[in-house]
N, C-alpha and C positions, 0 to 999 in steps of 0.2 A: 504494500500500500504506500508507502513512504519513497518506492522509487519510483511510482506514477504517480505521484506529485512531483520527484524531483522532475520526471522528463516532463510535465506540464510545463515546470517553471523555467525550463531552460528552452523549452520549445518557443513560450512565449516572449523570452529574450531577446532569443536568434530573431522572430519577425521584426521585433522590434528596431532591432540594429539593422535589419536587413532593411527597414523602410526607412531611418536614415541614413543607409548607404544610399538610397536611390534618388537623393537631393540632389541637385544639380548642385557644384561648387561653383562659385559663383565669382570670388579672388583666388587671385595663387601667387605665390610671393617669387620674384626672379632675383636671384641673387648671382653675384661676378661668375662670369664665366659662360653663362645663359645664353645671353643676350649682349650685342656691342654696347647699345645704350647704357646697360647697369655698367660694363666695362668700363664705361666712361664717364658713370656719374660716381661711381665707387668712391669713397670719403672725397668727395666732392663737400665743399665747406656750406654749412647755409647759414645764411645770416639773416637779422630783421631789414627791413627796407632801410634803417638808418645805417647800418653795416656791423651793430651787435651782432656778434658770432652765437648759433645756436647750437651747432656739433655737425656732424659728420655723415653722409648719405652713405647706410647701411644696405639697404636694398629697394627695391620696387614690390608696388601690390598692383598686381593686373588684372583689369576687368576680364576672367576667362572669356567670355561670349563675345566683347565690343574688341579684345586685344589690346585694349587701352588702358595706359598707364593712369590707376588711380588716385595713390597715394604712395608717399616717400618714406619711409622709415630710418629717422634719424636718431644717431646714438648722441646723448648731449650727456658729455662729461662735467662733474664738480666735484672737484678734488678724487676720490678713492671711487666714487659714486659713478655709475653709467642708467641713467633711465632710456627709453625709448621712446621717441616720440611718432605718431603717425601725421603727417602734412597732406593737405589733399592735393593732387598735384597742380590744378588748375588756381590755387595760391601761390604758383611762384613761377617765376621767370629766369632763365638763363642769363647772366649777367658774362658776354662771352668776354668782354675787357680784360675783368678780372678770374672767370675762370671759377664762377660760384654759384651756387645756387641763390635768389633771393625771395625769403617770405613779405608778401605784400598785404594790406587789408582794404578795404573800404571804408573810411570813416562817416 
């Protein structure tokens, strides 16, 4: 009795996970090597539109469907400390002068 329950409960798992496998994913993250683009934004600097340094372009998140680059994920150092941040990509501009990323806003 006890091991048809367990195969209930593992049968109903498996569907389970089986119907979240069957989502579409929807981003996928390209990191160096991938893609020339990540090649050449790889610790690419980003800065605020004054030219405060934010940290370092870690990778890309791509629209799988559109193939369009959504968001940049940047590592910003303070002191011992590494956070990650997500940028959307359609806030920043190639700044090719200097050879950086720049975050812009709207005011």
């Amino acid at each position: 009795m006890k091991e048809g329950n367990m195969q209930r409960t593992v049968g109903s798992a498996d569907k389970a996970q089986q119907s979240r496998n069957e989502k579409p994913v929807r981003l996928a993250r390209v990191s160096s090597g991938e893609s020339c683009a990540t090649d050449m934004l790889r610790e690419c600097p980003v800065v605020t539109a004054e030219g405060e340094p934010i940290g370092r372009v870690e990778h890309l998140i791509v629209d799988v469907r559109t193939r369009q680059v959504r968001y940049v994920m940047v590592a910003c150092r303070k002191g011992r400390r590494v956070s990650r941040v997500a940028i959307p990509w359609k806030t920043l501009y190639f700044d090719s002068a200097l050879a950086r990323l720049v975050f812009y806003t709207w005011s």
